[in-house]
C-alpha positions in Angstrom: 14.0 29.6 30.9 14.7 26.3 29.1 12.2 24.3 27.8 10.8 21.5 29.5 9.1 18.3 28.0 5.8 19.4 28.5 6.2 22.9 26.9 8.2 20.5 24.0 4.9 18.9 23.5 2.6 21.5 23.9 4.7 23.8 21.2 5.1 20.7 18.7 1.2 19.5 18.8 0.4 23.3 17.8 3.3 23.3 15.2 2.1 19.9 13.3 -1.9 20.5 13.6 -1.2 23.9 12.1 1.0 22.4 9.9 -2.6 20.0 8.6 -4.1 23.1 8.4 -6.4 21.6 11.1 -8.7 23.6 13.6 -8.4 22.3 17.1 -12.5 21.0 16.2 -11.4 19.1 13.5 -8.3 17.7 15.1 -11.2 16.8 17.9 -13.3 14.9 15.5 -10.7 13.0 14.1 -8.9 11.5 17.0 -11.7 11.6 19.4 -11.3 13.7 22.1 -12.5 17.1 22.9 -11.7 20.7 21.4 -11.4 21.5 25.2 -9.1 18.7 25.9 -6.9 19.7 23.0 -6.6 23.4 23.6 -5.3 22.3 27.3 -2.6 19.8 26.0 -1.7 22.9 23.4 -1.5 25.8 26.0 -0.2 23.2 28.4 -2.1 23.3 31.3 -2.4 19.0 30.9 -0.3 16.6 28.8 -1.5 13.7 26.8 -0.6 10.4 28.2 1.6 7.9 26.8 -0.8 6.0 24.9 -2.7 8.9 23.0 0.8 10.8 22.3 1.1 7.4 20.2 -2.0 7.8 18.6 -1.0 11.2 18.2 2.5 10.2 16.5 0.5 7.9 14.5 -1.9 10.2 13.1 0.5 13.3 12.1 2.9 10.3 10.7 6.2 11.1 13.2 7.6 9.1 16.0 6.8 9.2 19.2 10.6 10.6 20.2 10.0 13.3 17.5 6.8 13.9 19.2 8.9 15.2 22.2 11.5 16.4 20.8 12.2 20.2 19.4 11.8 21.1 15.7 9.3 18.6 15.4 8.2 20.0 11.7 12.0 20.1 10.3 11.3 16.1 11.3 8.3 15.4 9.8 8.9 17.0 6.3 12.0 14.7 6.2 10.1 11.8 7.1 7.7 13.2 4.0 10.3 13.4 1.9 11.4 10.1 2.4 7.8 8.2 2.7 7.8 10.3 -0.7 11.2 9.1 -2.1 10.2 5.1 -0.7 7.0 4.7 -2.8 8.5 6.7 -6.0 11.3 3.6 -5.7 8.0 1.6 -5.4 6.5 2.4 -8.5 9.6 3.0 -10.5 10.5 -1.1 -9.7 6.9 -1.8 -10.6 6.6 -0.2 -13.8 10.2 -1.6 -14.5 8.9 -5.1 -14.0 5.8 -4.9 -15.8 7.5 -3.3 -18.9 10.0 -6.1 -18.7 7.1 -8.5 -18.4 5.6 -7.2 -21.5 8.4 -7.1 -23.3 9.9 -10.7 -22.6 6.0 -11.3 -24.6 6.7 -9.2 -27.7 10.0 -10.3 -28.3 8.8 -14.9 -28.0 6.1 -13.6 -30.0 8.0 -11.8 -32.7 10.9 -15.0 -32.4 8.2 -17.2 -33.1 6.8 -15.7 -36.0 10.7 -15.5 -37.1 11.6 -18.8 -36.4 9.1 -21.1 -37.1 5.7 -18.9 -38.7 3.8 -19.0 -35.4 1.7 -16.3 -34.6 1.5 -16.9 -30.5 -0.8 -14.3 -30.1 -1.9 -16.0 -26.8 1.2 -15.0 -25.2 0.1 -11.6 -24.7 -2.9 -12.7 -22.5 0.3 -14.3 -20.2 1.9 -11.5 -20.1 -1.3 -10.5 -17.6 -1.2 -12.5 -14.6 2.1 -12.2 -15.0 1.8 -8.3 -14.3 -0.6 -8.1 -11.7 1.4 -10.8 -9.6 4.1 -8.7 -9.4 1.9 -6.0 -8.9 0.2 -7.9 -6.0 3.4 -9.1 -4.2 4.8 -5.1 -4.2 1.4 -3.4 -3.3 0.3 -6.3 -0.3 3.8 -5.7 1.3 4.0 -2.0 1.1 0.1 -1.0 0.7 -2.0 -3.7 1.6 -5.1 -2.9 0.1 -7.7 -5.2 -0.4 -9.8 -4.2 -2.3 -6.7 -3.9 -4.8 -5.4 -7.4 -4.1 -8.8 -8.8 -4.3 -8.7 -7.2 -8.1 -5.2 -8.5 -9.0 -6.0 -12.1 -7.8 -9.4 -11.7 -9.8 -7.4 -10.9 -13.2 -4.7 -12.8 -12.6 -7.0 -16.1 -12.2 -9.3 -15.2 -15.1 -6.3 -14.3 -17.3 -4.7 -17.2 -16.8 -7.7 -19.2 -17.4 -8.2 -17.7 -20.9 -4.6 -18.3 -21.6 -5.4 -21.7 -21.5 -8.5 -21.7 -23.0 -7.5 -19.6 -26.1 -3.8 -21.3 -26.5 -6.1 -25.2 -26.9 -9.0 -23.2 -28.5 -9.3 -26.0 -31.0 -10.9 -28.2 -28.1 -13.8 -25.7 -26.5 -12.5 -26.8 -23.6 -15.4 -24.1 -21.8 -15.2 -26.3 -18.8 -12.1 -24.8 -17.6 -14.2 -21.5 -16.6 -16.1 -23.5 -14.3 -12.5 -23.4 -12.4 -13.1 -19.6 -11.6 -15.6 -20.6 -8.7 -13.8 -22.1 -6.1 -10.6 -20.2 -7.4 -12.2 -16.9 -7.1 -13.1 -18.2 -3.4 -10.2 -18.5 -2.5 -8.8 -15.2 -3.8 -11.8 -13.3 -2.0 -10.7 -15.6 1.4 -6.9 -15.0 0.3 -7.6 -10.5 -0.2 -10.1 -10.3 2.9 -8.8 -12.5 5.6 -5.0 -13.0 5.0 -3.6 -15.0 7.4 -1.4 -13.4 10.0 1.9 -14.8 11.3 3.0 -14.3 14.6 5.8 -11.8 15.5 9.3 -13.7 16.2 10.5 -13.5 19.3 13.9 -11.5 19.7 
């Protein structure tokens, strides 16, 4: 007999919680329904409405049409493979910028000493906030943590800060710290509460 939607279903949400190595208890306590109500979507006596299959898409990290489709695991180890694939490109960019960041520093510093007997040493404290914004713009679009943003905004404002501070050392200008207050402020507003844009309408 060919396979209807609901047998679909019922076969795929057995294939991917096994595929967690989840019990049908565990799966329970994290989505919030019962062991009882799971078994019965799995041997398919009842199928999950529309809205918790999305919640259940969401959770095992496949779409809702793979979700009622056949060979639902073939699917989601590609879609693994290429969340995988994504954040190494992440990181590699990343790390490519930051080096380059860092470099750009050793090489004006070098050329100073070079050209004119300057040692800028300040310019390697630059070379900071320089590397956690582009940190921050790559992680808050593709992450969003904030804890983590909160921490890049917090190094890049005290970095630049002593940039300043140590580049007209000659002046004590200690005042400038005073700065980090109200700009730490708004970093912990900025991290915590971003604001959110409405969607464009198509």
């Amino acid at each position: 007999m060919e396979n209807t939607t609901e047998k679909i279903i019922a076969q795929n949400l057995i294939d991917l919680r096994k595929h967690k190595n989840l019990k049908q208890a565990e799966l329970s306590e994290a989505i919030g329904y019962s062991d009882k109500t799971i078994s019965r979507w799995e041997n398919g006596t009842s199928t999950p409405d529309i809205s918790t299959l999305i919640k259940l898409a969401k959770f095992y990290n496949v779409t809702l049409e793979d979700l009622v489709s056949e060979n639902v695991i073939g699917k989601y180890d590609e879609n693994s493979k290429q969340k995988n694939q994504e954040e190494i490109n992440i990181y590699s960019v990343l790390s490519l910028a930051v080096v380059t960041a860092w470099l750009i520093a050793v090489l004006v510093y070098v050329g100073l000493i070079m050209i004119k007997q300057i040692y800028f040493w300040q310019i390697f404290i630059s070379a900071i906030p320089v590397s956690c914004i582009i940190i921050y713009r790559k992680t808050r679009k593709n992450f969003n943590l904030k804890w983590l943003n909160l921490l890049l905004l917090t190094l890049t404002t005290s970095s630049l800060l002593a940039f300043f501070y140590f580049t007209y050392i000659k002046y004590n200008f200690w005042q400038l710290f005073i700065l980090f207050i109200p700009m730490e402020g708004i970093n912990v507003i900025s991290a915590l509460f971003p604001k959110r844009y409405p969607k464009a309408k198509k």
